[in-house]
C-alpha positions as CSV (number, residue, x, y, z in Angstrom):
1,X,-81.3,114.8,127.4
2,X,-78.6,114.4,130.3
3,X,-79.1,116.9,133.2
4,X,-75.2,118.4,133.6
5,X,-73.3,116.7,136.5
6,X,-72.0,118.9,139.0
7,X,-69.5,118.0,141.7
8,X,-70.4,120.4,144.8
9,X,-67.4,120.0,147.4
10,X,-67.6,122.6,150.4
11,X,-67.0,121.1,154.0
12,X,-70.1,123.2,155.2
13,X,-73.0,120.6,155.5
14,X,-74.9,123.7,155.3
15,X,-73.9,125.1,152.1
16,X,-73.8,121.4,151.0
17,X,-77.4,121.6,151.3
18,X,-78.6,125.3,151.0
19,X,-76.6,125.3,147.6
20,X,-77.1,121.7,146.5
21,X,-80.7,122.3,146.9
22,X,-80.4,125.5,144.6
23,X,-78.4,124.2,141.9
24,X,-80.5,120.9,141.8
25,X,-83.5,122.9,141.7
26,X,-82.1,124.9,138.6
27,X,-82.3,121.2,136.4
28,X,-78.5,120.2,137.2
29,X,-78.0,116.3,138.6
30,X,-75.9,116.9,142.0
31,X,-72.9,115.1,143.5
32,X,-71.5,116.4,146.5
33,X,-68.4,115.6,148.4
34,X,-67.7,117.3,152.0
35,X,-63.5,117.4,151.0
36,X,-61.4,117.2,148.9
37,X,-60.6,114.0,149.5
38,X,-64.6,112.2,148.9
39,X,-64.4,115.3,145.9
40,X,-61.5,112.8,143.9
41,X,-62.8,109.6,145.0
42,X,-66.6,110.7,143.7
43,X,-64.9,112.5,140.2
44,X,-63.0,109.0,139.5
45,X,-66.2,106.9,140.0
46,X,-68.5,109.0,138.1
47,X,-68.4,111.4,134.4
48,X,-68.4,115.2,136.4
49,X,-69.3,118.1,133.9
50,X,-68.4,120.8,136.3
51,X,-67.2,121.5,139.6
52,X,-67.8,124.0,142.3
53,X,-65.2,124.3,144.9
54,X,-64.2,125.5,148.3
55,X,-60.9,126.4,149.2
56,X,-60.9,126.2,152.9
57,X,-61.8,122.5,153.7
58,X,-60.1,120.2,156.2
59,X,-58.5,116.5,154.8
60,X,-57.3,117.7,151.5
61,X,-57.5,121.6,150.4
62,X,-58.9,123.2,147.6
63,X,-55.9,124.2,146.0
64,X,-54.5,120.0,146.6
65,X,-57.7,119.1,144.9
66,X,-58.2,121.6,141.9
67,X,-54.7,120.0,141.2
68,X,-55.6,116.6,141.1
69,X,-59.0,117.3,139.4
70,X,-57.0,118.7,136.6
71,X,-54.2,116.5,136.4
72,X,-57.0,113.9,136.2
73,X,-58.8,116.1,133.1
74,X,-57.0,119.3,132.0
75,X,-60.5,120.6,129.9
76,X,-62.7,120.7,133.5
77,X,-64.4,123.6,134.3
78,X,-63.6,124.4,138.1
79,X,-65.3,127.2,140.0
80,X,-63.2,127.9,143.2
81,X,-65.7,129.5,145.5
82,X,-63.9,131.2,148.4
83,X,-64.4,134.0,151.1
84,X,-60.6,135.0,150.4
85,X,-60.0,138.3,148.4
86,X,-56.1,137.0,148.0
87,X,-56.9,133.8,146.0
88,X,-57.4,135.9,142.5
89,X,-53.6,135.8,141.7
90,X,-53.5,132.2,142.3
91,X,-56.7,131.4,140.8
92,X,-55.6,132.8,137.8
93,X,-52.5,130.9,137.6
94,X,-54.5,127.5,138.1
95,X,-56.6,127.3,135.2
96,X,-59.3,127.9,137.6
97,X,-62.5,128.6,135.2
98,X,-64.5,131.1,137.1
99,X,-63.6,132.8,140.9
100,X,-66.7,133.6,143.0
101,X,-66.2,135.1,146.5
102,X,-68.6,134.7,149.2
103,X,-71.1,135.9,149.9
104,X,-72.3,134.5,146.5
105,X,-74.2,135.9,144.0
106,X,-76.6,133.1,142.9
107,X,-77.9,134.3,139.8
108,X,-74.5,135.0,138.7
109,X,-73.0,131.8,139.7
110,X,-75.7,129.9,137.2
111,X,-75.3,131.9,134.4
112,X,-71.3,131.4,135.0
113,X,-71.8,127.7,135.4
114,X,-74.2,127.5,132.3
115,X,-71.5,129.7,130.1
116,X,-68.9,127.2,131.2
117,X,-70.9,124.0,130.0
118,X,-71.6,126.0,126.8
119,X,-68.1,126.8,126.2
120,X,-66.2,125.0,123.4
121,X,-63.1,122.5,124.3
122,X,-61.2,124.6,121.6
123,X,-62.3,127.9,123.7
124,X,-61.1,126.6,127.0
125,X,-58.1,124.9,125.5
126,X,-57.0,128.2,124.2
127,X,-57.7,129.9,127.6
128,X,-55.2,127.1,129.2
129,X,-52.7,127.8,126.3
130,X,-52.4,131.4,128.3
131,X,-54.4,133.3,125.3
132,X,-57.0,134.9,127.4
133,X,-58.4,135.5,130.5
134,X,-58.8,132.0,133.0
135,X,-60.8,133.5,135.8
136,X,-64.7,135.0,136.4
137,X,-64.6,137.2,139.1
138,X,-67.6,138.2,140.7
């Protein structure tokens, strides 16, 4: 069986290895991209199951990039990880999939990520349709 691809973009090189560490440890096949600009380039070039995703980042922005990710593949689950309490609103406008704010709560984030790559296409299709919650929020 496949190990779950996820696409790690933070412009931390810290938390790009602190949390890549973690999540690889946890049985998931890393990619990770240091903006949002590597984050589109390495999504075109490879199959991506989920994303995790900072909004403050240099090059290209987390907001520019859950954009294009999504225009690229509507169904994507996208965790926007972020140390701003304002970006709920928005988040929720997005189609983001879950909202985790820093400091983050690891356990919480795997069982989020492992819900999302359980979840149905019909399930999240309906969430982008506007019939239920989009958002997580830790």
């Amino acid at each position: 069986m496949n190990k779950p691809r996820v696409l790690l973009v933070d412009d931390g090189l810290s938390v790009l290895d602190a949390l890549g560490t973690m999540i690889e440890s946890e049985g998931f096949e890393l990619v990770r991209a240091a903006d949002g600009h590597e984050a589109v380039e390495k999504f075109r070039q490879q199959p991506i199951d989920i994303v995790q995703l900072d909004l403050n980042m240099p090059v290209k922005g987390g907001w520019d990039t859950l954009e294009r990710l999504t225009t690229i593949n509507p169904l994507l689950p996208i965790v926007v990880i972020t140390a701003r309490s304002d970006a709920y609103p928005v988040a929720m406008d997005t189609g983001v999939a879950a909202l985790m704010q820093k400091p983050l709560d690891i356990p919480f984030l795997l069982e989020a990520m492992r819900e999302l790559l359980a979840e149905p296409a019909t399930k999240r299709l309906s969430l982008l349709a506007g019939h239920g919650p989009q958002t997580r929020k830790t």
